[in-house]
C-alpha positions as CSV (number, residue, x, y, z in Angstrom):
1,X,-4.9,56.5,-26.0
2,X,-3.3,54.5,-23.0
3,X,-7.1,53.2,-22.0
4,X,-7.4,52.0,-25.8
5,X,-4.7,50.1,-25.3
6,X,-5.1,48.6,-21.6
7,X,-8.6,47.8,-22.5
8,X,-7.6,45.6,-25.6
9,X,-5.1,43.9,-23.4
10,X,-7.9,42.5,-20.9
11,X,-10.0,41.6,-23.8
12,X,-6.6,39.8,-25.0
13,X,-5.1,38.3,-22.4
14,X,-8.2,35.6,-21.5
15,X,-8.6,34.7,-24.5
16,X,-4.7,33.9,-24.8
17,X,-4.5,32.3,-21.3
18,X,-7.7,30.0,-22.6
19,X,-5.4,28.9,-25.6
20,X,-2.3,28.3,-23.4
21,X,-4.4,26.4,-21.2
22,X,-6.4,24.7,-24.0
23,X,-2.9,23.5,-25.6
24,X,-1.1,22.2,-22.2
25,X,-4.0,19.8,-21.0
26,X,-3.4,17.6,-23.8
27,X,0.2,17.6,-23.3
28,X,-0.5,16.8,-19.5
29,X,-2.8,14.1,-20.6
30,X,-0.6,13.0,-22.7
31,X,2.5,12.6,-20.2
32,X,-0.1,11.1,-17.7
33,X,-1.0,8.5,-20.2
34,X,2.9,7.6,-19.7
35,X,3.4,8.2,-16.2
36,X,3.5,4.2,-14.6
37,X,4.1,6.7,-11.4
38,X,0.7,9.0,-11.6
39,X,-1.1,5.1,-12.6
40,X,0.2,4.1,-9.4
41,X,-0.4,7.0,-6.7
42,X,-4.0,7.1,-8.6
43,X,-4.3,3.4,-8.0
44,X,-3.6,3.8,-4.1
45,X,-6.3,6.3,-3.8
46,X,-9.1,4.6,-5.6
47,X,-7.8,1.4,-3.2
48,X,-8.5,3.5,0.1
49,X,-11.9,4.8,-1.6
50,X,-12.8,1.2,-1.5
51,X,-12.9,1.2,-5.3
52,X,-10.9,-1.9,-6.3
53,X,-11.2,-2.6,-9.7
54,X,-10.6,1.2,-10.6
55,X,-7.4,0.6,-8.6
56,X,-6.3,-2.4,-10.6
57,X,-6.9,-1.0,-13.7
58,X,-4.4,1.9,-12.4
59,X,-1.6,-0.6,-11.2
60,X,-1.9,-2.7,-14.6
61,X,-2.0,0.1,-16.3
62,X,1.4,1.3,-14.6
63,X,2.5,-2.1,-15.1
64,X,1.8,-1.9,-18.6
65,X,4.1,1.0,-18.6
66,X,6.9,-0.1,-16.6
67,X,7.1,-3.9,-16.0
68,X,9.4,-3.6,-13.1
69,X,7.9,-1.2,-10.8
70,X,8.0,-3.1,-8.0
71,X,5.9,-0.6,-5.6
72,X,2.4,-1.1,-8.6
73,X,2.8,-5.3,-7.8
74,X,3.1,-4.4,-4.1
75,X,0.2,-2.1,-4.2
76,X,-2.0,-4.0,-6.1
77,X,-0.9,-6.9,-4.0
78,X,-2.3,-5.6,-1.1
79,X,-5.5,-4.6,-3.1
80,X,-6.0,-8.3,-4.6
81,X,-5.2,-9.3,-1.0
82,X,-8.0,-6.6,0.3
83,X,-10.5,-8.6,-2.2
84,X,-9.9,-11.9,-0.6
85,X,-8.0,-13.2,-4.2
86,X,-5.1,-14.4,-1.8
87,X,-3.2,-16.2,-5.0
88,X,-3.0,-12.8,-6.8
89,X,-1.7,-11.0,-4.1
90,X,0.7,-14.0,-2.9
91,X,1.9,-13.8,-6.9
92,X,2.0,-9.8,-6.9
93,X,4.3,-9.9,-3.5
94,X,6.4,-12.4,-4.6
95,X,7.0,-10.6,-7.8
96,X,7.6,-7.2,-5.8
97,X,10.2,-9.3,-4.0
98,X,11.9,-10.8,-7.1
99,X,12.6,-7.1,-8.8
100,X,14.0,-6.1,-5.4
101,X,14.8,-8.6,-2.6
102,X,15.4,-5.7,-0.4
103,X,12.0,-4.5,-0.3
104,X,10.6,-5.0,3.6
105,X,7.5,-3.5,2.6
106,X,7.0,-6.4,0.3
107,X,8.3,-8.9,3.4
108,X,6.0,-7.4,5.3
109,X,2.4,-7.1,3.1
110,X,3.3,-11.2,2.2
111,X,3.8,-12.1,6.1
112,X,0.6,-10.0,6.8
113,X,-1.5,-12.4,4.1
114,X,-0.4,-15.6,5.6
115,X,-1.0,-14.3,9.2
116,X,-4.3,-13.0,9.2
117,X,-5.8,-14.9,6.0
118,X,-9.6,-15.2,6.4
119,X,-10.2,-19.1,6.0
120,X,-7.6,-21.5,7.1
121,X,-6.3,-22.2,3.0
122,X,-3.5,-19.5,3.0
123,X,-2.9,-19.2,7.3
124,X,0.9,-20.0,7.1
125,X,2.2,-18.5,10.4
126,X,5.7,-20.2,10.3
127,X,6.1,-18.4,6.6
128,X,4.7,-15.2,8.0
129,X,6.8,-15.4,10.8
130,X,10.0,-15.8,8.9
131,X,8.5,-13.0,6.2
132,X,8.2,-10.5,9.1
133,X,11.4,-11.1,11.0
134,X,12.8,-10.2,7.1
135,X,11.6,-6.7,7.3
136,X,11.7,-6.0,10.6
137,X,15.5,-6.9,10.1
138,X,15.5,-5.0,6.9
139,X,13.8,-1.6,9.0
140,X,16.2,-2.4,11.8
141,X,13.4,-2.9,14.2
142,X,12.0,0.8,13.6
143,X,8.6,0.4,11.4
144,X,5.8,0.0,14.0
145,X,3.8,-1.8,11.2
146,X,6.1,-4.1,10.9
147,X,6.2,-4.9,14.9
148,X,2.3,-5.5,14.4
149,X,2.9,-8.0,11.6
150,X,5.3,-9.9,13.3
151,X,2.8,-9.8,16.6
152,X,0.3,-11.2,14.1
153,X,2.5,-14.0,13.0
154,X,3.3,-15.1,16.4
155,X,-0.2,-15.0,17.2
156,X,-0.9,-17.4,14.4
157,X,1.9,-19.6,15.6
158,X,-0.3,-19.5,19.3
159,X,2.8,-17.6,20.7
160,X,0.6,-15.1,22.6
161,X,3.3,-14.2,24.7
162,X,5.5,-13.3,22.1
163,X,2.7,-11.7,20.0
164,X,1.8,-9.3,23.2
165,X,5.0,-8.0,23.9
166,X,5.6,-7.4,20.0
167,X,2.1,-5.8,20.2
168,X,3.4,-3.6,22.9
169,X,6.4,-2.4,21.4
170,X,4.1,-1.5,17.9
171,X,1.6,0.3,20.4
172,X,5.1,2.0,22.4
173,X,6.9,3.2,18.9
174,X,3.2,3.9,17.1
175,X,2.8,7.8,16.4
176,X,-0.1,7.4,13.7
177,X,-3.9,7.5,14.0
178,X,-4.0,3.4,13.8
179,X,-3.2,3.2,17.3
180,X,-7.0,2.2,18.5
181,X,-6.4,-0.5,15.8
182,X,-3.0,-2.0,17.5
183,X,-4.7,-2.0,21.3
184,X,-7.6,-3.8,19.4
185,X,-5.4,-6.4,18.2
186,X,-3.4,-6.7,21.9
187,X,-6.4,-7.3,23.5
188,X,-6.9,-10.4,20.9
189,X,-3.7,-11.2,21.9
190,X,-4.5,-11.4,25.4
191,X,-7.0,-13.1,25.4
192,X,-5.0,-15.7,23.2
193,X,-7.4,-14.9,19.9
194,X,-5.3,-14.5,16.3
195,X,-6.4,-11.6,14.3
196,X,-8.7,-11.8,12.7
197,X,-9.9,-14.9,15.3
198,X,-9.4,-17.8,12.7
């Protein structure tokens, strides 16, 4: 009698879990579909994949959601900015910066357009180096991306002396995998070349 009984369970109990399952997808999709958040981390991956219109799709559609979440204009900032649409991104910084004027990431992704702009039409190195003294100021000195941005900016200026010892100190305080990336840059720098050479 017990084996009548277990067996009926595992006949049961997959065809229950299928219907549990069945009625909480639509409920996940549902709260996705609300989710400005999940638009936004979505956004940032499709952006690394290279896939930039999926990834502004995502950050206006997290936009749509929440007009003032600040990190979908900053992200899809950098993404416009990625695309070479520097008027976007310029718009989508500024607008970061607006909602909160606290926001060095913001500082720094604006001062990192104006210094290393492809085409001289948006170079602005004495805007990005006042844009990336800002969030270095606002990250207390810490953020080795920051450091490079303001290396870049001084490098635009033609302060190669300046831009190599900020270099240094972004290549000295650097733990990630980019560091390849900063000596690239320092040797620019040395050899008195912005990034990228303009």
């Amino acid at each position: 009698m017990r084996r009548g009984v277990n067996h009926s369970i595992w006949i049961v109990l997959p065809i229950t879990l299928f219907f549990l399952s069945s009625c909480a997808s639509p409920q996940k999709k549902q709260s996705e579909s609300r989710d400005a958040k999940f638009y936004n981390n979505r956004g940032v991956v499709l952006g690394e994949k290279g896939r930039y219109d999926q990834a502004i799709s995502d950050f206006n559609k997290a936009l749509e959601i929440d007009p003032m979440y600040q990190k979908a204009y900053n992200n899809r900032g950098t993404t416009y900015r990625l695309m070479g649409q520097y008027d976007r991104a310029i718009f989508d910084f500024n607008k970061a910066l607006e909602i909160n004027p606290l926001n060095p990431e913001a500082y720094n992704n604006l001062a990192w357009l104006f210094a290393t702009a492809k085409g001289t039409g948006f170079q602005n190195g004495r805007k990005a180096l006042e844009l990336s003294r800002k969030a270095c100021e606002l990250s207390e000195w810490k953020n080795p991306n920051y450091l490079d941005t303001l290396a870049a900016a001084y490098a635009r200026l033609g302060d190669f002396e300046n831009a190599v010892m900020w270099q240094e100190k972004a290549l000295d305080s650097s733990k990630s995998a980019r560091k390849p990336e900063l000596r690239q840059r320092l040797n620019f720098y040395r050899e008195r070349k912005p990034w990228p050479e303009g």
